[in-house]
NUKOL-724388 format. One record per residue (C-alpha): x, y, z. Coordinates in steps of 0.2 Angstrom, whole numbers, m for minus. Example, Ala and Ser with C-alpha at 12.3 -4.5 7.8 and 13.67 -1.06 7.14 Angstrom:
<sites>
SITE       u       v       w
SITE      62     m22      39
SITE      68      m5      36
</sites>
This chain:
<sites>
SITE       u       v       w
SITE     131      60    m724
SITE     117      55    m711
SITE     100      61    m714
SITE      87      57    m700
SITE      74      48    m702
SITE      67      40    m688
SITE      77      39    m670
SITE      84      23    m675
SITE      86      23    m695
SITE      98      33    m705
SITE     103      36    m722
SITE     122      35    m723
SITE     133      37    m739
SITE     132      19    m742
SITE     112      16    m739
SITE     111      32    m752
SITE     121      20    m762
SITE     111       5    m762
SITE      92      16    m761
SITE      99      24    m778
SITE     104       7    m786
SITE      88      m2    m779
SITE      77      13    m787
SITE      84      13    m802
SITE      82      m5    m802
SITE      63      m4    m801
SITE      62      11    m813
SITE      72       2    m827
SITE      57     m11    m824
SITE      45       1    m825
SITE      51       8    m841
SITE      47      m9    m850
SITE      29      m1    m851
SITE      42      10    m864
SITE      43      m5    m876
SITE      29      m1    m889
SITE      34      m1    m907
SITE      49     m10    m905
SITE      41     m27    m916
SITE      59     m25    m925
SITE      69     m22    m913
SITE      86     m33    m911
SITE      93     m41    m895
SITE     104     m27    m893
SITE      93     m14    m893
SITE      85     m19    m877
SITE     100     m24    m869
SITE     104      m6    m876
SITE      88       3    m866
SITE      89      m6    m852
SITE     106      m1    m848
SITE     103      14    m854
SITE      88      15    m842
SITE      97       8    m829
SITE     114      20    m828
SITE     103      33    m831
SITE      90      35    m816
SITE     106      29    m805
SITE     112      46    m808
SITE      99      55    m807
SITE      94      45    m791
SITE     111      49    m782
SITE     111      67    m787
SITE      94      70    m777
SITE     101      62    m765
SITE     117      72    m766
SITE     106      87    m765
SITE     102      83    m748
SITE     118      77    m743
SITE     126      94    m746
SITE     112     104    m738
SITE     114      90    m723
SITE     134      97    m723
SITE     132     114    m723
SITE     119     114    m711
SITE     118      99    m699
SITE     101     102    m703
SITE      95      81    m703
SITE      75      85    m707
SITE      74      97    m722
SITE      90      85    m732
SITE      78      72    m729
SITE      61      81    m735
SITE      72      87    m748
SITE      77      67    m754
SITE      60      61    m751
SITE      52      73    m762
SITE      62      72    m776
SITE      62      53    m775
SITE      44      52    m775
SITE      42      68    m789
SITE      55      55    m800
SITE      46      42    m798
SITE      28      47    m800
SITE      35      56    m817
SITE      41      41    m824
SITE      27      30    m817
SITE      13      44    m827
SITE      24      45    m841
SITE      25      27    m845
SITE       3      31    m848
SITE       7      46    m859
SITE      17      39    m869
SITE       9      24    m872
SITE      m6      33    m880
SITE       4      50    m888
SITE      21      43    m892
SITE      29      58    m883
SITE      37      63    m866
SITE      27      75    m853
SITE      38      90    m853
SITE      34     107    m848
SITE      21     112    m861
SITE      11      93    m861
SITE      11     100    m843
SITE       5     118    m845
SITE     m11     112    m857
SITE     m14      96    m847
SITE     m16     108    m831
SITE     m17     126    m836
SITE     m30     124    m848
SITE     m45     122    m837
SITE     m45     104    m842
SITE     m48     105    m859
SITE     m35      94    m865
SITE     m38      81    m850
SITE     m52      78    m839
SITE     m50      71    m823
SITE     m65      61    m820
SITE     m69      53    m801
SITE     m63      36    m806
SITE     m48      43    m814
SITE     m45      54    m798
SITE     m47      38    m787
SITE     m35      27    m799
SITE     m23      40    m798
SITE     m21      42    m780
SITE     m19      24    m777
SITE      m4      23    m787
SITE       2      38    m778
SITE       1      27    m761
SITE       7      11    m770
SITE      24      23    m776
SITE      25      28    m760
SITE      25      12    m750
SITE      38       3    m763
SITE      49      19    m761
SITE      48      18    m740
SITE      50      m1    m744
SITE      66       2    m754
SITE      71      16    m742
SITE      70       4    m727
SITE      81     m12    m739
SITE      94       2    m740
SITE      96       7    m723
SITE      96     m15    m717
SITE     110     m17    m732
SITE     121      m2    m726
SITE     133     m13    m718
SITE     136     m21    m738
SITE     150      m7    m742
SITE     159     m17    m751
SITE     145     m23    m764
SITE     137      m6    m764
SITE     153       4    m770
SITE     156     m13    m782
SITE     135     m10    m789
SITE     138       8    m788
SITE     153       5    m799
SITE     142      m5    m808
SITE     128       6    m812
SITE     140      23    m817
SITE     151      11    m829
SITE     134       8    m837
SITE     129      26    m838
SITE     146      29    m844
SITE     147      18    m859
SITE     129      20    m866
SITE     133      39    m865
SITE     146      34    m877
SITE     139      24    m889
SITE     126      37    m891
SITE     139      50    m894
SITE     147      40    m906
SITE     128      35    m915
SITE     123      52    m917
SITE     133      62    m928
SITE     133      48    m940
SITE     114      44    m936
SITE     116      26    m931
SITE      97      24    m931
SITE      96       6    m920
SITE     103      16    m906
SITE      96      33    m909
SITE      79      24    m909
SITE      80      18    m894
SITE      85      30    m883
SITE      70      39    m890
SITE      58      27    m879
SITE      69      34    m862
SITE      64      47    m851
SITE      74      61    m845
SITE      87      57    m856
SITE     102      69    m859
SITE     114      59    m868
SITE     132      63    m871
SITE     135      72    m891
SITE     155      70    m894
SITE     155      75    m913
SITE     170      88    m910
SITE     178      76    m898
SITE     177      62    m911
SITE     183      70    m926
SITE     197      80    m919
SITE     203      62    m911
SITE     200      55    m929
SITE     187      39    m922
SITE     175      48    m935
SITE     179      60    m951
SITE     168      74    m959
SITE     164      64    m974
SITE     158      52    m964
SITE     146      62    m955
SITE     143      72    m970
SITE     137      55    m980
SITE     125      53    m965
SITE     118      67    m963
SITE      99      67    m965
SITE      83      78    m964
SITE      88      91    m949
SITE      78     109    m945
SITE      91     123    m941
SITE      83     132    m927
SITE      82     151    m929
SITE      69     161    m918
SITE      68     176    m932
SITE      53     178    m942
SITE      53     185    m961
SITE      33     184    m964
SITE      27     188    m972
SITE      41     193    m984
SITE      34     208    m994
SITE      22     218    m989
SITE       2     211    m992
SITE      m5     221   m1010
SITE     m22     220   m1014
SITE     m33     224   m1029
SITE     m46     236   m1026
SITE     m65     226   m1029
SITE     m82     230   m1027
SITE     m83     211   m1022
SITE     m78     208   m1003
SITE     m87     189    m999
SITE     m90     187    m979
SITE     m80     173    m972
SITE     m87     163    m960
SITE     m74     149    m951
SITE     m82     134    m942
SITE     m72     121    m933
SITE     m72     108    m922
SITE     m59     103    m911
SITE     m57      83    m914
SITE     m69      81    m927
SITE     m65      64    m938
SITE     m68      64    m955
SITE     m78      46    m955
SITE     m88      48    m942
SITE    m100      60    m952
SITE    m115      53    m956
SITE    m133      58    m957
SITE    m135      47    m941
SITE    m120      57    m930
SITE    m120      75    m940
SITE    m136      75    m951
SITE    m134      96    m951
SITE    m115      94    m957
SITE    m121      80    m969
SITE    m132      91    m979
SITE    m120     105    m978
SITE    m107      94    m985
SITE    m119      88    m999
SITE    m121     104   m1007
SITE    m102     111   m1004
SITE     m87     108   m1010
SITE     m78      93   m1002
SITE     m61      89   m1001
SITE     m59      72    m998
SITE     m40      70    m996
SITE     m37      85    m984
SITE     m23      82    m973
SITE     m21      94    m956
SITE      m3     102    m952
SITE      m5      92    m936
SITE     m12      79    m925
SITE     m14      93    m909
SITE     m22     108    m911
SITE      m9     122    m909
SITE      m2     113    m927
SITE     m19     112    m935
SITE     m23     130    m931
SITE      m5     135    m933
SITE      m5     128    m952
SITE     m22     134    m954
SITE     m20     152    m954
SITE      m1     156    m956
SITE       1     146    m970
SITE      17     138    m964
SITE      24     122    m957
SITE      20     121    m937
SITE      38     121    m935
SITE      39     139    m935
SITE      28     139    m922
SITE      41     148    m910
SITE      48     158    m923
SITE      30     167    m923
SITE      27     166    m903
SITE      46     173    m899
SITE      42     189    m910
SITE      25     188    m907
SITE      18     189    m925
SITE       0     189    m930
SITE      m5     175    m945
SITE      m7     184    m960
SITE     m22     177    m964
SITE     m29     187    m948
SITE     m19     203    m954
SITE     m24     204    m973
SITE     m45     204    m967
SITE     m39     220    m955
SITE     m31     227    m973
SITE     m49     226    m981
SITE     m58     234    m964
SITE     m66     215    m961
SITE     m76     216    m945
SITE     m68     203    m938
SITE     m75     192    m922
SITE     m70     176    m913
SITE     m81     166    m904
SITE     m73     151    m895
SITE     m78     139    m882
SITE     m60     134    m878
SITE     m48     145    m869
SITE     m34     154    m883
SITE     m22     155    m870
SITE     m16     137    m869
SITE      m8     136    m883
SITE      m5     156    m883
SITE     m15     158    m899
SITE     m18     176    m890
SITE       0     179    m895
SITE       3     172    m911
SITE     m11     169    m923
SITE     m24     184    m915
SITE     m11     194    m907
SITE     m20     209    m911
SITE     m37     205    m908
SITE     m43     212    m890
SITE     m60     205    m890
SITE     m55     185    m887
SITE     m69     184    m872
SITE     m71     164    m869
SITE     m89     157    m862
SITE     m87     152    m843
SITE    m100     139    m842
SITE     m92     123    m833
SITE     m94     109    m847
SITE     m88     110    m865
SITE    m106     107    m872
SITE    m111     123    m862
SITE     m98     133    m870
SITE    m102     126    m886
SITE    m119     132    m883
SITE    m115     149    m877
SITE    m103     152    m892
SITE    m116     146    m906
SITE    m130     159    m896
SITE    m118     173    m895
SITE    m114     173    m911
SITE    m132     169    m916
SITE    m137     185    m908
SITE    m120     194    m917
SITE    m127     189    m933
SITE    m143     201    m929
SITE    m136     215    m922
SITE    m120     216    m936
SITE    m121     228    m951
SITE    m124     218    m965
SITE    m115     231    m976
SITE     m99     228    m968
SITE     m88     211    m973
SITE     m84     202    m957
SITE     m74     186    m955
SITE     m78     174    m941
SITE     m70     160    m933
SITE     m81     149    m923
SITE     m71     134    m914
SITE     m81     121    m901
SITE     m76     110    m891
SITE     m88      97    m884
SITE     m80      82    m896
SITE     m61      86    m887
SITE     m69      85    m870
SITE     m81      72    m875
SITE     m96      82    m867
SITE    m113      79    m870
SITE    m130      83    m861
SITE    m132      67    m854
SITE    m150      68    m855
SITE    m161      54    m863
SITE    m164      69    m877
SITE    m148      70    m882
SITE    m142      51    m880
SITE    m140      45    m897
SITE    m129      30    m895
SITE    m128      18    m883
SITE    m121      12    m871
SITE    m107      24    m869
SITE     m93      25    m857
SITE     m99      37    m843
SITE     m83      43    m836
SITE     m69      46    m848
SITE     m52      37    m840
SITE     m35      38    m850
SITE     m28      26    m837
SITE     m41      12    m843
SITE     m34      15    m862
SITE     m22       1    m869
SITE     m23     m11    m883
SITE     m34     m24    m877
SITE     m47      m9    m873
SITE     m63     m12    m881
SITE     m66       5    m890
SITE     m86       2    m893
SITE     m94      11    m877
SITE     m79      26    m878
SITE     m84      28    m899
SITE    m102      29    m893
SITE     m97      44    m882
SITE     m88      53    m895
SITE    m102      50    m907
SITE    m115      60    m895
SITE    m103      75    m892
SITE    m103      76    m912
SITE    m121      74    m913
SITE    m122      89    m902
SITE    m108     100    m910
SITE    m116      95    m926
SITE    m133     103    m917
SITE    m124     119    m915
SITE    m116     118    m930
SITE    m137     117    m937
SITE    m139     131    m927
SITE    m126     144    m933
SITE    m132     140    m952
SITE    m151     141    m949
SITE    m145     158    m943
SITE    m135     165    m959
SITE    m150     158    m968
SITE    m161     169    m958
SITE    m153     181    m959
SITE    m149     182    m977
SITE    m129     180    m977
SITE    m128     162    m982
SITE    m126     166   m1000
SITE    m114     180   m1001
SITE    m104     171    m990
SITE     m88     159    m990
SITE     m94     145    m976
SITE     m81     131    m971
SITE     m83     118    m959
SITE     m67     108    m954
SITE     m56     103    m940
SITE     m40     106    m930
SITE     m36      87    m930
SITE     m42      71    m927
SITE     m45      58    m916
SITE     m36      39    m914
SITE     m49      26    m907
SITE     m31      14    m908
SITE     m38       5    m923
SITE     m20       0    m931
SITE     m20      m9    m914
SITE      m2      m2    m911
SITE     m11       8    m893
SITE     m14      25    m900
SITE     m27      34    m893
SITE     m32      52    m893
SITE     m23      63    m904
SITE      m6      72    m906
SITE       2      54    m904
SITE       5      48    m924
SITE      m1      51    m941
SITE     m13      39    m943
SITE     m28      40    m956
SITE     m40      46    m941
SITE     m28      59    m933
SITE     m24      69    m948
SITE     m35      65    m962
SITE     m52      79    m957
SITE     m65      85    m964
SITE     m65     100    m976
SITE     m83     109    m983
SITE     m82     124    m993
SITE    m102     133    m997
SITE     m91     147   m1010
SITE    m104     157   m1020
SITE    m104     154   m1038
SITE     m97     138   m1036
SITE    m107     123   m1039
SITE    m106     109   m1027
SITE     m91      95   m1029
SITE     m77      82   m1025
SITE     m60      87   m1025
SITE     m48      73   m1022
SITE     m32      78   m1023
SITE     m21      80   m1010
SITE     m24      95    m999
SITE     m16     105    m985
SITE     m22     117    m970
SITE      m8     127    m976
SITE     m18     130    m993
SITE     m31     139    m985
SITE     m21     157    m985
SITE     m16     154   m1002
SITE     m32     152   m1008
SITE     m43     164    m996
SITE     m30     178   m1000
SITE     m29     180   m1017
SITE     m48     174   m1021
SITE     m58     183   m1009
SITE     m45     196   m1004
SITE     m40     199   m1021
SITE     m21     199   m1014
SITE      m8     202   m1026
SITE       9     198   m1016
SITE      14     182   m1023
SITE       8     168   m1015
SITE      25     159   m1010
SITE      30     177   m1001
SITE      18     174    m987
SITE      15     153    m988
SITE      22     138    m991
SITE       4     132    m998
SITE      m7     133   m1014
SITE     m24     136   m1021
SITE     m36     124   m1015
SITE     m42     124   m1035
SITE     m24     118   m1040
SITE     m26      98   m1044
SITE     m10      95   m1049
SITE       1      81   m1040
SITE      10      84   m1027
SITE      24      76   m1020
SITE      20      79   m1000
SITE      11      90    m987
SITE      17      96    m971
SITE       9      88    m954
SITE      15      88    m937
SITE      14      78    m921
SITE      20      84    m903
SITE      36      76    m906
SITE      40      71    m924
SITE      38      77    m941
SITE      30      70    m956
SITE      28      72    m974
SITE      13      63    m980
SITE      14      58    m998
SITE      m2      48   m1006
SITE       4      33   m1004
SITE      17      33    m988
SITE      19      42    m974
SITE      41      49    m968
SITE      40      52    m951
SITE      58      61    m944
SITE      60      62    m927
SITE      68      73    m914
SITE      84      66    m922
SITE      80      68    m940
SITE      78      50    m941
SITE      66      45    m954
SITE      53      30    m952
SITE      40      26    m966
SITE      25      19    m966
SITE      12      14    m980
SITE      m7      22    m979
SITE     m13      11    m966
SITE       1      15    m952
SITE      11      m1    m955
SITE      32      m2    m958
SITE      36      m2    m976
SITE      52     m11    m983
SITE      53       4    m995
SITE      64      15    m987
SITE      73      27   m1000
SITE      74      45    m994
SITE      63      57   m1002
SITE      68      66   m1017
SITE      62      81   m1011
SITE      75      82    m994
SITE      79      98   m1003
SITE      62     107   m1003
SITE      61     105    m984
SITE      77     111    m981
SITE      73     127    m987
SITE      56     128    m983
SITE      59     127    m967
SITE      71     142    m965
SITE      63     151    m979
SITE      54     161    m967
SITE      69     163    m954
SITE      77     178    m952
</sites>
């Protein structure tokens, strides 16, 4: 193979060689930023994701390269091979370079839907500032000056055959024999290396289970007495799974949904959210409320099917509406939506209101203008609507996810504050004060919305009669357990799951419930109470009646790559792999790792619904 590069450089199979070799070389390093969390981690499990690292991007390295080679063979064709090599060299690179960043700060890999809601979502989810923009683009030109650096090495060390094919060797023997050790960990879940290979990007490790038992290296009781917690996947949906049933009543309460994406249970005050403050004093207020999930497809997910977000895709694949949604059409509810984020990233459009047309989104260019707009729409809805007719609304803003403020000295509160959001800047040694500060001013103005919207029921008269809750998707992580979480969708932690919950219900007088309490309790309680449904509850969710103060054992919650089941005392987090970690309240390892009693319950809970 020769691919042109210049008039007097070329790649030959043997630079392609050593340019594979040398990349992976400096990947590998570059996956060190990968190392977070591993306090306990032995000797050998670094060894273990360094080679694994290693003989990994060498693959993947000399298949680009392949890529171009074959087109160069077919063709003779010496710039489009190239263009082809480069690109994909580069594209490799910069992915594992800006993943190192993502998962540093959400614990996860950017794959195709990280993707999707980072830059389909009108930057809703991330938002480039200048200085971000400007940070980026210079390690673009840094990546791409090592690459033409390791490219030109190559080409001078083409004459090395002999070392090259003895490196190359090298590097597949590697690949090899981490592949195998994993095939052999999994089936019998050998967590130290399972783990690990967690923390690598791109991987696609060999799974030999059929191979192994029929050549008798493992048996089936062996992996049988290894099995843990696993999810069968089945895209079929039984929901609900009777039909809904209501009693007929004269009594049909309005219900009237307020959330804020990202809103943290702690940071309400009379200082930050004197509106939701005095709400919350004269509600009721659930002080141990856990969310289905640290991102928001899982809290709203939870929210309104009822159901563990893990049947997310069972509901998007057959494109089935929340029944919480479906039971208000039963009782002819006017219903109406009024969002300042777009419901099309997540696909709420095709899940939770797949049947609702009217999901118009404001247009203005900043979150706290869209918050603005939505809180005035409905305002102006409120006067206009029949008052004869029940409705159910769901309001959601968005200022606090995008940290957007009028930065005016009229709506400064705290200070200083960081003016320009940049997740490249976020690690553990990060001082938090100036970026709190901002966060504190978007709630104080989503908290003047929020003032807003119930001056408005007030005025109106509809305050009364109606069941008004004020909440959150999720949370948000300002790294206090210093473990480098930031943002949400990352972990678990107090901060990211543990939200706000305010209920105004008429005839109930204002009080503290603290027991512990699910977004997946909210259908079982809306349905039967104000709804007067009469389908059992267990037919249509997997939570109970917010009034119910008995123990339990768990609750659901979700992260964008792991599981967990969140007990009063201790969190069991299960990974892609079903391999369970545990922490204690404040997010730190605990010794105590018995497996929950209640492995059973989720087994069938989470095909319960599956068809």
């Amino acid at each position: 193979m020769r691919l042109s590069i210049l008039p007097a450089a070329n790649i030959d199979k043997i630079s392609a060689l050593w340019l594979s070799f040398l990349l992976a070389v400096a990947l590998t390093l570059t996956a060190s930023r990968y190392l977070i969390d591993t306090a306990d981690w032995h000797l050998y499990q670094f060894l273990y994701f360094y080679a694994f690292c290693f003989g990994n991007f060498f693959l993947i390295n000399l298949a680009i390269l392949a890529v171009g080679g074959g087109y160069f063979r077919l063709t003779r064709n010496t710039t489009l091979p190239f263009i082809l090599c480069s690109v994909g060299l580069l594209a490799l690179t910069v992915y594992v370079t800006a993943d190192t960043f993502v998962y540093q700060l959400y614990r996860t890999h950017i794959d195709i839907a990280m993707l999707q809601m980072t830059f389909l979502a009108g930057g809703q989810v991330i938002q480039f500032s200048g200085t971000m923009m400007l940070q980026i683009f210079g390690l673009l030109a840094i990546i791409t000056v090592i690459l033409a650096l390791l490219t030109y090495i190559s080409i001078k060390w083409s004459s090395l055959r002999k070392t090259a094919v003895f490196v190359s060797c090298f590097a597949v023997g590697t690949a090899a024999v981490t592949n195998l050790i994993h095939a052999y960990a999994f089936p019998i879940n050998i967590a130290s290396v399972l783990n690990v290979v967690n923390h690598v990007p791109l991987a696609a490790p060999l799974k030999m289970k059929k191979f192994f038992l029929k050549i008798g290296v493992l048996t089936a009781k062996q992996i049988e007495e290894s099995a843990q917690i696993s999810t069968p996947f089945n895209a079929g949906f039984n929901y609900p799974k009777a039909p809904l049933t209501f009693r007929p009543s004269q009594e049909k309460l309005n219900v009237i949904m307020i959330y804020v994406d990202t809103l943290r249970r702690d940071f309400i005050n009379e200082q930050t959210a004197p509106n939701i403050t005095a709400f919350s004093k004269n509600s009721l207020n659930f002080t141990n409320y856990i969310s289905g999930g640290s991102y928001t497809k899982a809290g709203l997910f939870t929210l309104f099917y009822g159901l563990p977000a893990n049947y997310w895709m069972n509901a998007l694949s057959s494109n089935t509406q929340s029944v919480l949604v479906s039971a208000f059409q039963a009782n002819q509810y006017d219903i109406k939506i009024f969002n300042s984020s777009g419901l099309t990233q997540p696909p709420f459009n095709q899940t939770i209101f797949s049947s609702i047309k009217d999901l118009t989104v404001r247009q203005e260019s900043t979150p706290w203008q869209r918050d603005e707009g939505a809180a005035s729409d409905y305002i102006q809805w409120l006067k206009t609507h029949d008052n004869s007719k029940p409705f159910f609304n769901f309001i959601f803003l968005d200022c606090i996810h995008g940290y957007s403020f009028p930065e005016t000295a009229e709506e400064t509160f705290f200070t200083p504050y960081w003016e320009s959001v940049n997740h490249l800047a976020l690690n553990n040694d990060f001082d938090p004060s100036a970026y709190i500060s901002r966060y504190k001013n978007s709630l104080h103005y989503a908290d003047k919305q929020i003032g807003r919207i119930i001056t408005a029921l007030k005025a109106n008269h509809l305050f009364e009669n109606s069941v008004i809750i004020v909440s959150a998707d999720h949370g948000e992580s300002f790294n206090e357990e210093k473990i480098n979480l930031w943002g949400h969708g990352g972990g678990f932690t107090h901060s990211l799951v543990r939200i706000p919950l305010y209920i105004h219900w008429p005839g109930k007088m204002p009080r503290a419930y603290d027991h512990l309490a699910s977004s997946l309790d909210m259908t079982a309680t809306l349905l039967p109470n104000v709804l007067h449904c009469t389908t059992p509850v267990n037919d249509y969710s997997l939570g109970r009646s917010f009034w119910d103060e008995s123990p339990r054992s768990f609750v659901y919650s979700n992260s964008y790559s792991e599981d967990a089941f969140i007990e009063e005392n201790r969190i069991v987090i299960r990974n892609k792999y079903g391999l369970l970690d545990y922490r204690d309240r404040d997010y730190q390892p605990l010794k105590d790792q018995k497996i929950p009693a209640y492995t059973n319950k989720i087994l069938k809970d989470l095909v319960t619904f599956s068809k």
